[in-house]
Structures are given as C-alpha cells and as structure tokens.
C-alpha positions in Angstrom: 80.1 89.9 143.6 82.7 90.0 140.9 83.0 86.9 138.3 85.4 86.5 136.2 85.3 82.8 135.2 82.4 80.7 134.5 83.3 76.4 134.3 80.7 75.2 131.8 79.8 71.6 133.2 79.2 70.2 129.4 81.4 68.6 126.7 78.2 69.5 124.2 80.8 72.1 121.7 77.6 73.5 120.2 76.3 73.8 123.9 79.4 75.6 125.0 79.4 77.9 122.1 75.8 79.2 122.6 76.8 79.5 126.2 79.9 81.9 125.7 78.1 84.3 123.3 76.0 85.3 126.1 78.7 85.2 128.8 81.5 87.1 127.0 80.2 89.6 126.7 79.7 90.3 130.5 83.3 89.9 130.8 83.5 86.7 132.0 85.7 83.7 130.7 84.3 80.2 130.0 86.7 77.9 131.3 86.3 73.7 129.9 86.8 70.9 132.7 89.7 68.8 132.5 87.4 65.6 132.2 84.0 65.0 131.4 82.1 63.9 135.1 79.8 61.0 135.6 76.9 62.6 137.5 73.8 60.6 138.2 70.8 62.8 137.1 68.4 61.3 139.8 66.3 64.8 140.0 62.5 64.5 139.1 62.7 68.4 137.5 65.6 69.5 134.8 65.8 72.1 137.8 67.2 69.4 140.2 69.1 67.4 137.3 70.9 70.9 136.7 71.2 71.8 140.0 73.1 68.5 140.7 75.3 68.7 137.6 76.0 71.9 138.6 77.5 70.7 142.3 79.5 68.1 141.3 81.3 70.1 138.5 81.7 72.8 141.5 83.1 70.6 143.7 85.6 68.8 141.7 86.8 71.6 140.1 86.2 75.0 142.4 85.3 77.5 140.1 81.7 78.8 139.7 79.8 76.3 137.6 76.8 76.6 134.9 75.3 73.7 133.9 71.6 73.0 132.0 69.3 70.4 131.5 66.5 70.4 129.1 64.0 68.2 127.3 60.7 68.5 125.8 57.3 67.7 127.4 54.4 66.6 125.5 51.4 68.3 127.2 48.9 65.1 126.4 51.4 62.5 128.0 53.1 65.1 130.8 55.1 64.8 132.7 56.8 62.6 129.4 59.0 62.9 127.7 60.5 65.6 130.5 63.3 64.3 132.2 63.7 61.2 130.4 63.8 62.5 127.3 67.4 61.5 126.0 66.0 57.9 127.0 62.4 58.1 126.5 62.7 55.3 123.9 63.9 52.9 126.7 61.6 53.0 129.0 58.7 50.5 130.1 56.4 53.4 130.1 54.6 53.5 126.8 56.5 50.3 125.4 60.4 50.6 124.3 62.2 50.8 121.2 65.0 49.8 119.5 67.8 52.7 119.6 67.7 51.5 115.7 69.6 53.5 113.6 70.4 56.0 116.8 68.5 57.1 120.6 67.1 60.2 118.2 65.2 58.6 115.9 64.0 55.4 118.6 62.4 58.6 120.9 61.1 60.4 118.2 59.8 57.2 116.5 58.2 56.2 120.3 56.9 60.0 120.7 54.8 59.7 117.4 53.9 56.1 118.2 52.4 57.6 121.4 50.6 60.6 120.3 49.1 59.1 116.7 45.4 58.9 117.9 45.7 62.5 120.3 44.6 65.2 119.4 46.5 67.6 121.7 49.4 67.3 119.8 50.8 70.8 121.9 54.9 70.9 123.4 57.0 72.7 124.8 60.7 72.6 124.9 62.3 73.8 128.8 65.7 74.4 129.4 66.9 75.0 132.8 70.2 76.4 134.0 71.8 77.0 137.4 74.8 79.1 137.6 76.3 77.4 141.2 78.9 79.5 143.5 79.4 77.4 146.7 78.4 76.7 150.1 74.6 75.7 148.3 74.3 79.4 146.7 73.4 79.9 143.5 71.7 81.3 140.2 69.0 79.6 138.2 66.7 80.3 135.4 64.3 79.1 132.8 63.5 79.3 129.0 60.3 78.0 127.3 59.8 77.7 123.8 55.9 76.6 123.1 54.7 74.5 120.2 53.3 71.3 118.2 54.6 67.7 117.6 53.9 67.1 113.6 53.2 64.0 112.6 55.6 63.0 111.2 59.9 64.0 110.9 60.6 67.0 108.7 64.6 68.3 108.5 67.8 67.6 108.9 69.5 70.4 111.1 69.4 69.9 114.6 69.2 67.2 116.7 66.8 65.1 119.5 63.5 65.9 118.6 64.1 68.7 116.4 62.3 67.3 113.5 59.0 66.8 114.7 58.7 70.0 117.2 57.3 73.0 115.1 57.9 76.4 117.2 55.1 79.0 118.0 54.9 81.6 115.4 56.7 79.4 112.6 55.3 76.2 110.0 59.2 74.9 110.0 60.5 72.8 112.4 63.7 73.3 114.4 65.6 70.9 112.1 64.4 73.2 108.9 65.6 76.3 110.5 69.1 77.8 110.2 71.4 76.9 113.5 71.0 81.0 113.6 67.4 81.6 113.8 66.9 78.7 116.0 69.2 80.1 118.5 67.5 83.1 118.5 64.0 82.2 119.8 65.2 78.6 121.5 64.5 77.3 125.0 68.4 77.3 125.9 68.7 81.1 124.2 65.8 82.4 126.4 67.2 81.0 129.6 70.9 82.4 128.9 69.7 86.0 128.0 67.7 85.3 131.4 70.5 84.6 133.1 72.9 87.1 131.5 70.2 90.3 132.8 70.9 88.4 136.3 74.7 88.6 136.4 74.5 91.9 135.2 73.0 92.8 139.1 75.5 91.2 140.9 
C-alpha cells in the first residue's frame, strides 16, 4: 500500500515535530487539519482514546490519520494516573486540587500527595499511537519508558509530569534533560520508530 500523506490529529507543535522526523523520512508528507476537532476521549486504554481520535480526524478530513495518547501510570496506584492523567488533579479519586498556578503542577502536586508514605515509588510513561486508513483498518503501536516518581519536582524543560519522573538508566529527570536526549529514549520516540519499521512493510 502506498502512502504518501499522513494527517497528524494534534495541534501539540512540539508533538507534530517529533512526529515528522520519523515520517519524512519514509517519504511521506505530514499534512495539519484545518481545525482542531472536539473528540470525546471516552476509552478506558490510551489505545481506545487514540484509536478514537484517530477516526474522527479520518472521517472529517479523509486522509490517513495518526494520532496518540499517552500518560503516565504509577504502578502503586495503577491503573492512575493512566488515562486521566491531564486531569488527574480533578478527580474525586484520591481528593482534587486546585489547577493553582496551572493543571501541571495541581497533578503533579496530587501525584506526590498520593505516593508520600509508598514505597513503590516505580512509573512508567506509555504512549500509544494508531495510524487509521478507513473502513476500521489500521496501524497501532506502543512505546514504554520505565522509571521512578522523586519526591519531590526537579527541572524546568518539559512539561506534565516531567519533573518528578526520573527515566531508567539516568539520576535526571525529563525536565533536566535536553529536549534532544529526551526524545531519544521517550515513550512517544519508541512508539514512532515502532511504527516507522511498520510502514516500511507495507
């Protein structure tokens, strides 16, 4: 099957960059929609929320469609943060916060509320990405990047829970690391060079 364009359901210019440096050089053009789409993320797995994403894009704007969803999941608390984890801070689960001064630092502050007396402070970050063609066909894979929740925020790069997730193999966080060697080993990154090794069978 021959593709040549790729819509990338995602506003996210940091997003969409990572996601034509794996892409381009397969040949294939990353095409922006016209307008950003509300799409309700019911899914219980960042495999359905994708999938979904993925769909709508698709079927407003006919061109093959990638879209992701990722999170972090904090293996003492699983299945949480997971889906929720843009609005982990507002939910009843584990008592709410104040999105006070932004939803980053409320979820982060909630996280470390939540795992202060644990000792299985272990994480991973998951990103999941389907690649949709039509008629309910399509492409999906998955990147995991294992770790630990510190105790408390260290950096200022990044963003979501970036300070306070220290990768496997490292004593920085993601928000100490350059935007560069972060890339390089993180959840998105593994599921995109996934993917990329799949297109090139098609």
């Amino acid at each position: 099957m021959e593709l040549n364009k790729v819509l990338i359901a995602s506003s996210n210019s940091k997003k969409i960059r990572e996601i034509e440096e794996f892409l381009k050089p397969l040949g294939i053009e990353v095409v922006l929609p016209s307008r950003k789409l509300e799409v309700e993320e019911t899914g219980t797995t960042f495999l359905e929320n994708a999938y979904l994403k993925a769909k709508a894009y698709h079927e407003e704007f006919c061109l093959p469609t990638l879209a992701d969803d990722s999170g972090l999941i904090a293996d003492s608390i699983a299945p949480y943060p997971g889906v929720y984890s843009a609005r982990f801070y507002s939910l009843e689960v584990f008592g709410k916060e104040e999105p006070i001064p932004s939803e980053d630092s409320a979820n982060i502050k909630k996280l470390l509320r939540v795992l202060k007396d644990k000792e299985n402070r272990n994480a991973r970050f998951v990103a999941c990405i389907v690649l949709y063609l039509g008629d309910g066909k399509g492409i999906f894979s998955e990147g995991v990047v294992k770790g630990y929740i510190t105790d408390t925020p260290r950096g200022h790069k990044g963003f979501g829970y970036d300070p306070i997730f220290v990768p496997e193999g490292f004593n920085v966080t993601f928000a100490q690391m350059e935007l560069s060697q972060k890339q390089k080993i993180s959840h998105r990154a593994r599921a995109l060079k996934k993917l990329a090794e799949m297109l090139k069978t098609l």
